[in-house]
N, C-alpha and C positions, 0 to 999 in steps of 0.2 A: 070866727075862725073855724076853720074846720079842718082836720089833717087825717087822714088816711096811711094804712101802711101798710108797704107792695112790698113781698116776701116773696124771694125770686130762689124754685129749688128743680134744678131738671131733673128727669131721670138717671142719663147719664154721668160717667165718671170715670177717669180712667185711672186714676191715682187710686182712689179709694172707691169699688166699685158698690152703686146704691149707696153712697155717704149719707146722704140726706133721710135714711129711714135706720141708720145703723143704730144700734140700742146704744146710747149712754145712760148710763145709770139708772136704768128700769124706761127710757123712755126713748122713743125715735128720734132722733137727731133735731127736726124740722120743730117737733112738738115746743124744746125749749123756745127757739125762736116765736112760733107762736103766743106761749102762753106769756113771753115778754110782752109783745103787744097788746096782748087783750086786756095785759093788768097794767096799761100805762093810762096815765089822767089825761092825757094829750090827744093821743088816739082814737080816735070816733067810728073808724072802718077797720077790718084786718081785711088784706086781701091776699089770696096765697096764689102765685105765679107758676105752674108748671106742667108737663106732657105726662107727668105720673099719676094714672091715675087712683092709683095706691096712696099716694100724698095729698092727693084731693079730697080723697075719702076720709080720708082723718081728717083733715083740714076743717071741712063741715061736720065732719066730729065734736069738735072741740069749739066750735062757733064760729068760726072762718068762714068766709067767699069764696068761693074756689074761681080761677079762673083759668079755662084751659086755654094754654099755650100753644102756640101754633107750630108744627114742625120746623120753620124754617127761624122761628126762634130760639128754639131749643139747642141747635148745635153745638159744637166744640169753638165755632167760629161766630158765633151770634152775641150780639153789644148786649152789656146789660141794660142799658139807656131804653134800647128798642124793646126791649121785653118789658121792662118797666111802662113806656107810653102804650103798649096794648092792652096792661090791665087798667093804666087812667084813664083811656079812653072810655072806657066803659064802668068806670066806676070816679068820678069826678071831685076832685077835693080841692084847695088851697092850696094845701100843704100833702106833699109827703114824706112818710119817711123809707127808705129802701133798706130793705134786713136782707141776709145772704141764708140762707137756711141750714149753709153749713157751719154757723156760729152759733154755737149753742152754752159757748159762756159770753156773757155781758154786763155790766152794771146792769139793777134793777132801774137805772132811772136813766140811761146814756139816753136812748130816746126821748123822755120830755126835755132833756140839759137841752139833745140839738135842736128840739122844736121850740124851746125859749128862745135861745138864742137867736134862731133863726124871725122868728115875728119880735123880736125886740130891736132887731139889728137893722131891719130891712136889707139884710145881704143876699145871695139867690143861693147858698147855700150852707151847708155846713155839715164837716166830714167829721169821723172820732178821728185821733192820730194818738201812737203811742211813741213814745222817747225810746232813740237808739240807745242802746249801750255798747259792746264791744262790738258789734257791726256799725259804728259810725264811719261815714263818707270819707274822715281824713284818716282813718286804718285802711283805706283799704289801697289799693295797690295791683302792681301788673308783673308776670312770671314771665319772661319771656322764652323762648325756644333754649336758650344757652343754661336758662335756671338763672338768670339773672333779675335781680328784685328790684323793681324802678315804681316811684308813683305812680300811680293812676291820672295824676293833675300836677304839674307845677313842680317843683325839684328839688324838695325835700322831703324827704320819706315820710309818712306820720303826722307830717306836715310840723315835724318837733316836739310830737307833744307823747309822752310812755305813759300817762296813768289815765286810768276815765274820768276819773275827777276834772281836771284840766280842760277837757274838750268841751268845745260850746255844744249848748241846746241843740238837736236833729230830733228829725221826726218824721213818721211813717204812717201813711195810712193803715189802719188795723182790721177793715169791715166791720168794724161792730155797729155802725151806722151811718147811713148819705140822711139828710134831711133835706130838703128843699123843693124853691115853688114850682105851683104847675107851670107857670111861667118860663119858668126856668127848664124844665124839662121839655117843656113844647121848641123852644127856642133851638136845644140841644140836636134837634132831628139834622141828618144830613151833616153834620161837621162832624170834626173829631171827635175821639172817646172820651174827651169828658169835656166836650163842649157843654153837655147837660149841665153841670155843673155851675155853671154862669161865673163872669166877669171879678165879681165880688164875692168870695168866699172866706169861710170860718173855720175856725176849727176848734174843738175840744180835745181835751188831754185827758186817753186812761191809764193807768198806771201798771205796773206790768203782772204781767197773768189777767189782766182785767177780762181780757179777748182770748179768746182760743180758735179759731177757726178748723177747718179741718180739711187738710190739703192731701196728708202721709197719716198711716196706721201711727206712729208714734202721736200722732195728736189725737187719735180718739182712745188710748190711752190717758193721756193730759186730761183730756175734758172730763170723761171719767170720774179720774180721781178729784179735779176741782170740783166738782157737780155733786159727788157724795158727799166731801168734806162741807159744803154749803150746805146742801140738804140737813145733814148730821148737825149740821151747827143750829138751824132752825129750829129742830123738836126741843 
């Protein structure tokens, strides 16, 4: 086996401008991400995906591949899919795993979970997902122009249900991890956005704050303070 992992971080941003190099907690954004992969038992390659070449340079800083990104990758409007099959093309594995470089909280081990899973399963992929709580699908609901409050689905509010306790299992993808085969990514070209994904898919459960992503200034606050309180817990 052999597994690879393509850490996809562009320059741009419009939410959170240079996301991907902002200091959390004494370190650039990107850097967690990386140093998640280089200390996973799983991973054999890091490979870092993007047009910054400020990100690259650390990137083989820290013992990364740099691979630059090609303009029309890099957009506002560019697949992660297709940015992903330009660094495998050129860097060839079994396996990969796709990291987003704006996450820089993760379990220390969510990447090996999805790279077992994934070669134990023979499924083509396997995503992290985290459990809704008060944003579950049967809260939610439609406003309409008059201020009148109707389901979103089917014709009763809530669907009946007032406590979270109550409500079935939901769940969201969280980016803390895609894992899956080159097979599977090759296949993905030309169809939908997450054709890559293949037929047969997994998933793993983190639990909550496991992920942090970073979309809005309030999340790299969040990261932050999880990232010192971890650190702080280590010494």
């Amino acid at each position: 086996m052999t597994a690879a992992a393509i850490i996809l971080g562009r320059a741009g941003s419009k939410g959170v401008p240079r996301k991907n190099l902002a200091s959390i907690a004494g370190k650039p954004c990107v850097q967690w991400t990386i140093e998640h992969a280089l200390a996973s038992s799983r991973i054999e390659q890091v490979i870092v995906s993007s047009d910054s070449s400020e990100l690259l340079e650390l990137a083989s800083s820290l013992g990364a591949i740099p691979c630059v990104r090609p303009e029309e990758l890099a957009s506002d409007s560019a697949r992660v899919d297709d940015a992903a099959r330009h660094a495998a093309s050129r860097h060839a594995a079994e396996y990969y795993a796709i990291l987003y470089a704006n996450v820089p909280v993760r379990p220390e081990d969510l990447s090996d979970r999805a790279i077992d899973l994934l070669t134990t399963s023979g499924c083509d992929s396997v995503q992290s997902y985290a459990r809704v709580g008060k944003h579950h699908p049967w809260w939610t609901c439609r406003i309409n122009d008059d201020g009148a409050v109707t389901p979103w689905e089917g014709e009763r509010l809530f669907n009946g249900v007032f406590r979270r306790q109550d409500l079935p299992p939901a769940f969201v993808p969280d980016g803390g991890v895609m894992a899956l085969t080159a097979d599977s990514l090759a296949s993905g070209a030309g169809g939908g956005p997450h054709d890559f994904l293949g037929s047969e898919r997994r998933g793993i459960e983190t639990a909550e704050g496991d992920v942090v992503d970073i979309d809005t200034p309030l999340d790299l606050i969040v990261a932050d303070a999880v990232l010192r309180e971890r650190v702080g817990a280590d010494r």
